[in-house]
N, C-alpha and C positions, 0 to 999 in steps of 0.2 A: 504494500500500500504506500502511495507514496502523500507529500505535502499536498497537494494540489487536493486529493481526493478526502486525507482527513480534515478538512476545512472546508470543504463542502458538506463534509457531515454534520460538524461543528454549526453550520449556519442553519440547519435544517430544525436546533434544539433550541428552546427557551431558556436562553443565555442569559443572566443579567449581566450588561454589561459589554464590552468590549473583550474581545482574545486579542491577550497578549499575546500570547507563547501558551507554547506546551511541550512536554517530551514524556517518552516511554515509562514508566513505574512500576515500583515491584517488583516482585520474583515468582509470580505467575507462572504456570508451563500451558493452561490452555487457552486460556484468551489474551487477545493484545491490548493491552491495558497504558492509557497515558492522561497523565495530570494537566489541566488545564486552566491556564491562569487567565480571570476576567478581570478588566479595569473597571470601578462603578466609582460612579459622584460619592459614594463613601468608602471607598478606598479599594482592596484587593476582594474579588472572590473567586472559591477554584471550584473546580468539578472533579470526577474519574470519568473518562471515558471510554468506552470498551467496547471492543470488536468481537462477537461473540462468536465459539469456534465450532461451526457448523457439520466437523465430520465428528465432534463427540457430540455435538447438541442436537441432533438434527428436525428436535420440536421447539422450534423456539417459542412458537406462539404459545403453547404448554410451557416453558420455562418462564416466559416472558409472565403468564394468566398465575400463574403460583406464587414467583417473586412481587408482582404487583398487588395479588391479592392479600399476602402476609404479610406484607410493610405496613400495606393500609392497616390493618387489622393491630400489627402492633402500633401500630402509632397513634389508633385512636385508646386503645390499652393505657399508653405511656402518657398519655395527653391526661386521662384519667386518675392518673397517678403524680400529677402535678410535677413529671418529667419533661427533659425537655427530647423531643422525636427527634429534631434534627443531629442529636449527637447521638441518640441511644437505637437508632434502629435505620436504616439505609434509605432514602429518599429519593424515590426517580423521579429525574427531570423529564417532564412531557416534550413531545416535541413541537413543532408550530402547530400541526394538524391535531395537534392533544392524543397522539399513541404514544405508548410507555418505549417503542423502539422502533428505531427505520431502516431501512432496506437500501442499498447507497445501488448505482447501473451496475454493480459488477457482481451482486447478490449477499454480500457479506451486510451483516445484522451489526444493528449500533444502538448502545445504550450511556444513559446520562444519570450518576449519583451526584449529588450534592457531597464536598472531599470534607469528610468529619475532621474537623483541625484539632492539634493538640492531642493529639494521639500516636502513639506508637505499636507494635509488634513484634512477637518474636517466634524466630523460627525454631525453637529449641529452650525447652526449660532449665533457665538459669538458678532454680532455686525451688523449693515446696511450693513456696507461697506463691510463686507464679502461677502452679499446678491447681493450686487452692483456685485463686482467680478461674481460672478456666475453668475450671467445676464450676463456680459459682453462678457463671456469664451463661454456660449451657444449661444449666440446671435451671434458672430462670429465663431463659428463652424455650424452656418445657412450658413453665407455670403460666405464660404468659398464653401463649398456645393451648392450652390444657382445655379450651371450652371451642377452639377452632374447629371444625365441621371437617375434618382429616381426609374423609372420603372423597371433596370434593373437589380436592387437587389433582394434577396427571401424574402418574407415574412417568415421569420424561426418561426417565434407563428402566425399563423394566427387569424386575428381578433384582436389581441392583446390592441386597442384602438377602435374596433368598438362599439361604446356603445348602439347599439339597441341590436347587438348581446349580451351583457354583462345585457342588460333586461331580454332578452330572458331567459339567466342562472335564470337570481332569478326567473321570472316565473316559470322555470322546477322544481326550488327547492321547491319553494311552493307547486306546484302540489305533490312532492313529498314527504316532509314533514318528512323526512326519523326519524328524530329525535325528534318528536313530539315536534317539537319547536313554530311552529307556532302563536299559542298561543300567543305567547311573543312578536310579534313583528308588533301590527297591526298599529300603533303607523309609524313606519319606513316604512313599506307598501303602508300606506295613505300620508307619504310627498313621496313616488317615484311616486304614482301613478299620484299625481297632475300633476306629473312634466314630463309625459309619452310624451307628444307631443315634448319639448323642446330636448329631448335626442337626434336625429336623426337630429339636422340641422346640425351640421357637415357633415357626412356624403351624406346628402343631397346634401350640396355646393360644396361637391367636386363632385359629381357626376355631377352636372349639369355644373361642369367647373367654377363656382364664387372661387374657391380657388384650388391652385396647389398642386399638391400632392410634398412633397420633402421627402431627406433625412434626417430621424428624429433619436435621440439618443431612445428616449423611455423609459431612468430611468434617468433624471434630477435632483438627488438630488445632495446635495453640496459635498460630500464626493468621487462622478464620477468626480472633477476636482481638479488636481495638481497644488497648488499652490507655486508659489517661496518664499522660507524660508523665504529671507530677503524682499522681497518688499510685500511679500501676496497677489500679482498679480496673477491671473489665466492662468497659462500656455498651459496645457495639458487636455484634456478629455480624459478618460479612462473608462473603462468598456463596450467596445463596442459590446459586445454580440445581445445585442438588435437592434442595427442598423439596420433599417427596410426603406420601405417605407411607407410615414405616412402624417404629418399634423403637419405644426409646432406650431399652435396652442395649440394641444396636449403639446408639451415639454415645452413650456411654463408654460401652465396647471398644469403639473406634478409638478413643482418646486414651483410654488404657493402654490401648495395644500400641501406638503411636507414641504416648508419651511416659509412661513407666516401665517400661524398655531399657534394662543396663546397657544394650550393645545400638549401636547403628541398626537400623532397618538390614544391611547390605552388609554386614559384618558374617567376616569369613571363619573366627573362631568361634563356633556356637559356644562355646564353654563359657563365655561373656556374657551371653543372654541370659535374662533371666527378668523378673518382675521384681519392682522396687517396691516394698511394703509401706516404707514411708510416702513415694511419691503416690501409690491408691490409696494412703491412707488421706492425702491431703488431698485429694480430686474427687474421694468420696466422701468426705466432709465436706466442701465446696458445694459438690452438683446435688446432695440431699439439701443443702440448708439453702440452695436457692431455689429448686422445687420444693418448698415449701408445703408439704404435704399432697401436693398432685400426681401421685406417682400412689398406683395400687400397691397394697402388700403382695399380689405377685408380682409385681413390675419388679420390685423392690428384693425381695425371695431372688430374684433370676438378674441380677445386674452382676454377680459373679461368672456367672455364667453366657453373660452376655459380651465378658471379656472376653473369654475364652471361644467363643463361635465365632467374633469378629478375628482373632488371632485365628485361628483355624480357617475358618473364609479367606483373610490375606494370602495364607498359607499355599493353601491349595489352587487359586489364582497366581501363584509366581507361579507355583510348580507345573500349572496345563502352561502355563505363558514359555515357562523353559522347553518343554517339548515340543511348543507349538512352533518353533524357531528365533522365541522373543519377539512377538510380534504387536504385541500390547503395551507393557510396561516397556521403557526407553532404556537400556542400557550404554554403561561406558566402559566396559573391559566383559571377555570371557566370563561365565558361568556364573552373572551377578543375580537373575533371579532363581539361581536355583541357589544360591548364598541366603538372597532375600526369603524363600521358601522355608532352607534347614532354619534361619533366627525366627522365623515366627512357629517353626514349631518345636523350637528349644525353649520360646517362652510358655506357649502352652503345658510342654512339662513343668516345667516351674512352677506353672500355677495349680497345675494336679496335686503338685507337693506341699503346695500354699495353701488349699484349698480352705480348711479350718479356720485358718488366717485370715483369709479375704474374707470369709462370712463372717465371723467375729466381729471384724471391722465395719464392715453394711452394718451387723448388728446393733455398733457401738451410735452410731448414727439416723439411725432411722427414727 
């Protein structure tokens, strides 16, 4: 994309004000994302601008109808709560024609935030209390959600968290073997297969109604929440792409498995992996005391184990992805999602070991 064409895009949004400038932001891998500096009769205002990336997205009008629907929804929430929306929940800018996103001649999809200021992120937990924060931020972006009409949203990735379907993948891959890798991996095979029964109680319990289906983020790391520069309090969730309907167990799951992790994602010595007690101990303090009692006793019962399925899920998606030829996850040297595969299912043993542990602790906090 070049100048010419993002400034025609630029012109098509309810700007206030004049464009300065702008340039690229963040550390995004799917969408093209840049900051945008407006001049107005009371000084600077900016935006995010974003190019949304059509071979992962390819509903946007469902992505677009979800994200627009749940900002409103939280904002008249936070509005209620004598907060203030434009720092506490994501704001699209309409365009002239009042659509939440526009369509540039070359088909690429364009979207306008209001740039929450005075805020920071990080890509990696410097501390508990960081972890604490990010429990907090998710856990009340539950509660806040907790009366939203869940059903009503698209599924824009289907399946996206079913994990008997996400077995089904590595079976296909095995069968097909494309990369004669097989070979190499019976070892990782023989811990999913153990574990074939356990994959499916999720889904199970929601089906039979023991747990509610809600509105779920779906990528829970720590770097999807803005926090305020000076207090390092969790203000804003962002990256709402994924907004689905799901399982809050799951996003739970996801942040455990992401960020109470001893070793790297991609870490070649599994013997490094393992589950940090203290960091679940402080991110399961956090995401109860900000879901604020909106979270059932089995939601609650099954956030142990909703580690563990999301670790297991991770797992078994490096592992079809390595046989498949790497054709999904992006690698940068030899044999990194099958590296990525063995650490999420070194964490999982750890947590089998833990397992007393982790419930104790939900315990201590519910």
């Amino acid at each position: 994309m070049n100048t010419e064409s993002i400034e025609a895009v630029l012109k098509r949004f309810q700007l206030e004000g004049e464009v300065s400038g702008y340039r690229s932001y963040g550390s995004g891998h799917i969408n093209s994302t840049f900051l945008v500096n407006c001049d107005t009769q009371n000084g600077r205002k900016r935006y995010i601008l974003q190019c949304m990336n059509r071979d992962v997205f390819q509903n946007i009008d469902g992505l677009m109808h979800n994200i627009a629907s749940v900002t409103e929804f939280l904002r008249e929430k936070i509005i209620g709560a004598h907060g203030d929306p434009e720092r506490e929940t994501l704001t699209l800018v309409k365009s002239v024609d009042d659509e939440n996103y526009v369509t540039d001649v070359e088909g690429n999809s364009w979207r306008v935030y209001l740039f929450v200021e005075d805020t920071i992120s990080f890509d990696a937990v410097e501390k508990p209390e960081d972890f604490y924060q990010s429990g907090l931020a998710f856990g009340h972006f539950q509660r806040l959600l907790a009366d939203y009409p869940a059903e009503t949203l698209v599924e824009t990735i289907p399946d996206f968290h079913n994990t008997p379907v996400r077995f089904q993948q590595l079976e296909e891959a095995v069968k097909g073997d494309k990369e004669g890798r097989l070979c190499e991996v019976k070892p990782e095979l023989d811990f999913v297969m153990a574990r074939k029964e356990q994959l499916g109680v999720a889904v199970d319990m929601l089906k039979a109604g023991k747990i509610p289906l809600r509105v779920t983020h779906n990528d829970t790391k720590l770097n999807n929440i803005l926090m305020d520069k000076d207090t390092r309090k969790g203000i804003c969730i962002i990256d709402l792409d994924t907004v689905m309907p799901g399982l809050s167990i799951h996003d739970f799951g996801d942040s455990i498995r992401f960020g109470a992790n001893t070793a790297a994602e991609d870490e070649p010595d599994t013997s490094k992996a393992s589950l940090s007690l203290p960091l679940f101990e402080a991110y399961v303090k956090g995401f109860l005391s900000g879901c604020e009692g909106s979270l059932t006793k089995e939601e609650v019962d099954m956030l142990p184990m909703g580690a563990k399925l999301m670790t297991m899920e991770c797992g078994m998606r490096f592992l079809a992805d390595y046989l498949n030829g790497d054709v999904y996850f992006k690698i940068h040297r030899d044999r990194q999602n099958l590296d990525r595969a063995r650490t999420q299912f070194a964490l999982a043993a750890d947590m089998e070991k833990k397992w007393e542990q982790m419930c104790a602790i939900v315990n201590r906090y519910r």
